[in-house]
C-alpha positions in Angstrom: 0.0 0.0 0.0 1.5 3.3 -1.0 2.0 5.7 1.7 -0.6 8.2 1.9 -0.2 11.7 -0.2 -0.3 15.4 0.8 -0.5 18.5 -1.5 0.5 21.1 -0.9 -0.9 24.2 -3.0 1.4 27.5 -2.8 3.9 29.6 -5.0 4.4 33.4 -5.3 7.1 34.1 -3.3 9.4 33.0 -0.4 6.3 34.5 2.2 4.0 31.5 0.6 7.1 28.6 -0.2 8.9 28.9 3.1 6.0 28.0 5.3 5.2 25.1 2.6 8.5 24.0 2.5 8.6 23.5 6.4 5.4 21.5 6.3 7.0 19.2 3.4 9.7 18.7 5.7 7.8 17.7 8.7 4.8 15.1 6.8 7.9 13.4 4.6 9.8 12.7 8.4 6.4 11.1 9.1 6.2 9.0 6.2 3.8 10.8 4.0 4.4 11.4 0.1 4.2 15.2 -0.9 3.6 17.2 -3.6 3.8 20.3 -4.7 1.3 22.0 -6.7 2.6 25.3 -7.7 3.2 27.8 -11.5 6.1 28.1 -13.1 6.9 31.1 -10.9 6.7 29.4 -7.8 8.7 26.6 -9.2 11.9 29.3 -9.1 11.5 29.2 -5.2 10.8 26.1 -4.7 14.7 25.2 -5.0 14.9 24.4 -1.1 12.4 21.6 -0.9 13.7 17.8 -0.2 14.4 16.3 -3.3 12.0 14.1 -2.5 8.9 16.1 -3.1 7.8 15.7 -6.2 7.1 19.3 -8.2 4.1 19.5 -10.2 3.4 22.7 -12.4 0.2 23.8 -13.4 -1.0 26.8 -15.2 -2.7 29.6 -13.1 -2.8 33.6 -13.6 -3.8 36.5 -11.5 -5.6 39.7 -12.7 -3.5 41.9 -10.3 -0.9 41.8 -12.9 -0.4 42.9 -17.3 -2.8 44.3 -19.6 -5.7 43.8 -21.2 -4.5 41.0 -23.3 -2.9 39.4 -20.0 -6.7 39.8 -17.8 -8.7 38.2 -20.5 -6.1 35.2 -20.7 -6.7 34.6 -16.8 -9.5 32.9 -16.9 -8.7 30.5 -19.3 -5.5 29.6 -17.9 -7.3 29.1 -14.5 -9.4 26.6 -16.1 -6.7 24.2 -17.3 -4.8 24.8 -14.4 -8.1 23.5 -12.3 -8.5 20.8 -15.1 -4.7 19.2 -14.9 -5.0 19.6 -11.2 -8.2 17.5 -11.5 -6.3 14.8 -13.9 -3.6 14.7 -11.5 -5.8 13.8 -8.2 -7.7 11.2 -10.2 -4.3 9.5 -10.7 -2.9 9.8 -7.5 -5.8 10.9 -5.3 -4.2 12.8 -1.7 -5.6 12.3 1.2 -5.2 16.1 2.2 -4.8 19.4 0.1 -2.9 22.2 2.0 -3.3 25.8 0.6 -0.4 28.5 1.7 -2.3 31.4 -0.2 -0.5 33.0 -3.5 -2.7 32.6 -6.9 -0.3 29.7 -7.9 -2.4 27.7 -5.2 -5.6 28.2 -6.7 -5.8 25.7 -9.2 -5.1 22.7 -6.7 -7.4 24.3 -4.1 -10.5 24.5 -6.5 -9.6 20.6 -8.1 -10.1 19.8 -3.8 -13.3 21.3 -3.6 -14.6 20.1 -6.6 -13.7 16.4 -5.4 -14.6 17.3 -2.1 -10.9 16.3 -0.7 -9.9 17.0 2.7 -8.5 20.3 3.1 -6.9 22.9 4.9 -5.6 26.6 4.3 -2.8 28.2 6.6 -2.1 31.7 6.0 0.7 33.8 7.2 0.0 37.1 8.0 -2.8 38.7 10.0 -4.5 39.7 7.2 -5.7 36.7 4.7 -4.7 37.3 1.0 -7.0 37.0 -1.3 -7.0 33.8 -2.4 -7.2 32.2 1.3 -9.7 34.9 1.5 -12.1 32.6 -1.9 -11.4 29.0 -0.3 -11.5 30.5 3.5 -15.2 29.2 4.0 -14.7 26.0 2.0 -11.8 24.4 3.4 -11.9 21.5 6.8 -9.7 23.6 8.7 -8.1 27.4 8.6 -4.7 27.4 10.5 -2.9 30.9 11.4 0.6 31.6 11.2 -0.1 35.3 12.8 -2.2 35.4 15.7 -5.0 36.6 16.2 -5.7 36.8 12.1 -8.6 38.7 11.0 -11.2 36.0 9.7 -14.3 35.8 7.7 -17.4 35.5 10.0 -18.1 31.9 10.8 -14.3 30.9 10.4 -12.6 29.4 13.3 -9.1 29.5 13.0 -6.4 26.9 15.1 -2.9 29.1 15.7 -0.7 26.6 14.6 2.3 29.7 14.1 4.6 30.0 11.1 6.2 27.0 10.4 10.2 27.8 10.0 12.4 25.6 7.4 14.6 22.7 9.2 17.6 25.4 8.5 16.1 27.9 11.1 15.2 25.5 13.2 18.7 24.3 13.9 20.0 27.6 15.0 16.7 27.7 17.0 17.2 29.9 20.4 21.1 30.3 18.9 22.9 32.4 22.0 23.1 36.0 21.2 26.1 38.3 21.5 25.1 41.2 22.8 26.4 44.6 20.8 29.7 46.0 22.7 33.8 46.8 21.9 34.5 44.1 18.9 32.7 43.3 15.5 29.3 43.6 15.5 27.1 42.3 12.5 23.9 44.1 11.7 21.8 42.0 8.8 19.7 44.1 6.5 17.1 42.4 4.5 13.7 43.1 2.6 12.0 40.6 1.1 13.1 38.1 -1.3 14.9 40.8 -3.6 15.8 43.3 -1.2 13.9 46.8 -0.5 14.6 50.2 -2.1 13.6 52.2 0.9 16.5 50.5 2.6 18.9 50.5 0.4 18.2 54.7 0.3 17.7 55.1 4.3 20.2 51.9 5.9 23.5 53.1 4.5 23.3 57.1 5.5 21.9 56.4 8.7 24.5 53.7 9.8 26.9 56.1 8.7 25.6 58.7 10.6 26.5 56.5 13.7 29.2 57.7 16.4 32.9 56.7 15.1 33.5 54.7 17.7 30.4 52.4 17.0 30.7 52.9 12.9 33.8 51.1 13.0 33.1 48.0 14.2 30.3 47.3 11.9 30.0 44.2 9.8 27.0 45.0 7.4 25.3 42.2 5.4 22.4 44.0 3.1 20.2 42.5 0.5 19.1 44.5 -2.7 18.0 44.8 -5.8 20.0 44.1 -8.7 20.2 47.9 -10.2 20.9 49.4 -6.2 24.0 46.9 -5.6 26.9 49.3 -7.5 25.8 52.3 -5.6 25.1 50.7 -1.9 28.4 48.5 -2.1 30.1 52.0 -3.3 28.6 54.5 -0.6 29.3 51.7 2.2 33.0 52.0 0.8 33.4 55.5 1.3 32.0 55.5 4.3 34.4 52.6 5.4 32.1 50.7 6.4 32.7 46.5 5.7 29.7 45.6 3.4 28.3 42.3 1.7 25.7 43.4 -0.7 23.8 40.7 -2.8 20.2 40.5 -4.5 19.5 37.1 -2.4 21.9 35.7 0.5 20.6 31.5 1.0 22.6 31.4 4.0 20.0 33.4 6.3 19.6 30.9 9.0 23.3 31.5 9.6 23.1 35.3 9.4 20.8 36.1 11.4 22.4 33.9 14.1 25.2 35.9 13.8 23.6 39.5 13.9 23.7 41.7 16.8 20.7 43.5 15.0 18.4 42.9 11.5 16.9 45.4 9.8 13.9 44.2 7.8 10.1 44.1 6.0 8.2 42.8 8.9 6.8 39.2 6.0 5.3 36.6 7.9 8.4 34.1 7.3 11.1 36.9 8.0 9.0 37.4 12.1 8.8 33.9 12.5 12.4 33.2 11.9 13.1 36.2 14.2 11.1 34.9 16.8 12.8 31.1 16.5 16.1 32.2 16.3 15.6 35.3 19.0 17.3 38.5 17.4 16.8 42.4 18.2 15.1 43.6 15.0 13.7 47.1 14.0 10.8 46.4 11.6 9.7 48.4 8.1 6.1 46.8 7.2 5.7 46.9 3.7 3.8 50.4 3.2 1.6 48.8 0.1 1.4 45.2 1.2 -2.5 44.1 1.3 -4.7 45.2 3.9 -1.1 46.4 5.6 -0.8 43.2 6.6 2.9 43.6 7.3 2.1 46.1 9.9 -0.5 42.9 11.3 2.4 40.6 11.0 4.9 43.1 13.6 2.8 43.5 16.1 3.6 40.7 18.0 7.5 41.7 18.2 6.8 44.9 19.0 4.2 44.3 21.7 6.5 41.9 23.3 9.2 45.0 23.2 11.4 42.3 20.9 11.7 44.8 17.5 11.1 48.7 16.7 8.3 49.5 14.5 9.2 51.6 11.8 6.4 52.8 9.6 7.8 53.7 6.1 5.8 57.2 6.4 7.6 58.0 9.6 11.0 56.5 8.6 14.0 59.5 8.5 17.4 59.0 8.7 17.5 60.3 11.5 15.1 58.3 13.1 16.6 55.1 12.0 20.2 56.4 13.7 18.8 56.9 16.9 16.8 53.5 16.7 20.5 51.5 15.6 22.5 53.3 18.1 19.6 53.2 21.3 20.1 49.1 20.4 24.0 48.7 19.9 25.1 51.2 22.5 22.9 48.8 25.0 23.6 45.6 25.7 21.6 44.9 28.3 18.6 45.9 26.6 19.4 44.0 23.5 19.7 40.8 25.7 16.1 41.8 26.4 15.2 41.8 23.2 16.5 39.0 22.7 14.4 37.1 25.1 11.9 39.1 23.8 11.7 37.3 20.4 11.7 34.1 22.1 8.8 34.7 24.4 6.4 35.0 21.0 8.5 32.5 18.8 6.6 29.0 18.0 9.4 26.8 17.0 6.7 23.6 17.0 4.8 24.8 14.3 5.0 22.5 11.4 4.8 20.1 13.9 1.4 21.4 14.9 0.2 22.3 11.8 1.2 18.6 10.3 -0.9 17.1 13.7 -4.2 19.4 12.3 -3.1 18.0 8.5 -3.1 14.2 9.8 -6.5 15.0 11.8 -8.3 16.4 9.5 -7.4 14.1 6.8 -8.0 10.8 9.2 -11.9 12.0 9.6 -12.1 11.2 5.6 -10.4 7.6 6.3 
């Protein structure tokens, strides 16, 4: 008898695939089969999954995106996507369908409904995206990675936290060097791609800092492609040691090693704060849906683990003060520290794989 089959339905970015990938980690350790049922966009992020998770690509389209042309091809493309996704259970039925959100999902998520699979939806932020906002009322079970989430009426959801990736999970609760007199490493990222707002604002306000603080700064900074030659230049005149890349795969490690992180406040990006317990002042996303990056920082900042920085009230000037009140204090970065830990759920995939196995054992 073949062992028994989860899909999981997700793609857009790293926000939507890291969360998945956690949860493929977890059900293969318990010896299910998974799948992933993503576009060809999510495919590109899909590069840290086991090996053995088998990839399946199948057409879907948003109208948030293109022209004309592109919105009247949406449909459509939906429709086969829905249709192979349909072939592909009939084949090799699953005995549960997980949806992480992003409009790659939603051709796997509507094949479930149709054949009435069991199902469940986890979504990440505090604020549901649209397409866990469609399936919200049609699924077994709606799982929260932020909590308390903002849910349709008549929705109960089961705060399972964001599951973190086996590589965050190993520096789980890593011991924290407080900032003082020697090399201290502040991580800067924003998203999968880096931000623009902190490429502009990071640099000129860490080189704003004191002398005596400036110079023992180790900066590691994500951005985008076009702002690498002018960070990685302004950094060197500044004399300030700099790593600049579009992507850095070696987070985990990273962000162990910071004494700070500077960041967008994504679902994945607090959840791997909280695990691995690091000081962090927090940028939400100022045009993320529903501001659901703001959602997604309260918990940090409630629990006095991160600075909240709205992009509308971020100066330079503000972000010095914010860098310096944290690395001219130790004791209170040790606090923050703790902080993170106090709101961390390091057990997630583990509990969001127990509501998985549940709900799919009421259909055996």
């Amino acid at each position: 008898m073949a062992d028994p089959l989860i899909v999981i339905a997700a793609g857009g970015t790293g926000g939507h695939m890291f969360p998945a990938q956690a949860l493929a980690e977890e059900m293969l350790s318990r010896g299910w089969r998974v799948k992933l049922s993503t576009d060809d966009r999510g495919a590109r992020y899909a590069g840290g999954f086991p090996e053995e998770v088998e990839i399946e690509v199948v057409p879907s389209a948003t109208f948030a995106r293109g022209g004309l042309a592109a919105k009247l091809g949406v449909a459509p493309k939906l429709t086969g996507g829905v249709f192979r996704a349909l072939m592909g259970f009939r084949r090799d039925r699953p005995q549960i369908v997980a949806g992480f959100g992003g409009y790659p999902a939603i051709p796997a998520m509507a094949a479930a409904v149709l054949m009435k699979l069991p199902r469940i939806i986890h979504e990440q932020n505090g604020i549901l995206g649209r397409v866990n906002q469609i399936f919200a009322t049609r699924v077994d079970a709606f799982a929260c990675g932020t909590w308390p989430t903002v849910l349709p009426d008549g929705v109960e959801g089961h705060h399972t936290g964001n599951p973190v990736r086996a590589a965050i999970l190993a520096r789980a609760a890593a011991p924290y060097i407080t900032p003082g007199d020697y090399p201290m490493t502040v991580l800067v990222i924003g998203g999968s791609q880096g931000a623009r707002i902190l490429s502009d604002e990071v640099p000129a306000a860490l080189a704003t800092l004191p002398e005596d603080l400036r110079r023992h700064l180790r900066v590691a900074q994500q951005a985008r492609p076009e702002d690498i030659e002018r960070v990685t230049a302004f950094y060197a005149a500044e004399g300030i040691s700099a790593e600049i890349a579009p992507f850095f795969d070696d987070v985990p490690t990273r962000m162990a090693d910071a004494q700070l992180v500077i960041c967008r406040s994504g679902a994945s990006t607090v959840a791997d704060l909280s695990v691995i317990g690091r000081p962090s002042i927090l940028v939400p996303y100022a045009a993320a849906a529903g501001d659901h990056q703001t959602a997604n920082a309260r918990g940090l900042s409630e629990a006095g683990a991160a600075i909240l920085l709205p992009e509308g009230k971020l100066t330079r000037e503000t972000l010095t003060d914010q860098i310096e009140l944290i690395l001219t204090n130790p004791d209170g970065a040790l606090q923050m520290h703790r902080a993170a830990l106090s709101v961390g759920v390091p057990d997630a995939a583990t509990r969001l794989a127990d509501l998985a196995e549940y709900i799919a054992s009421k259909d055996l």
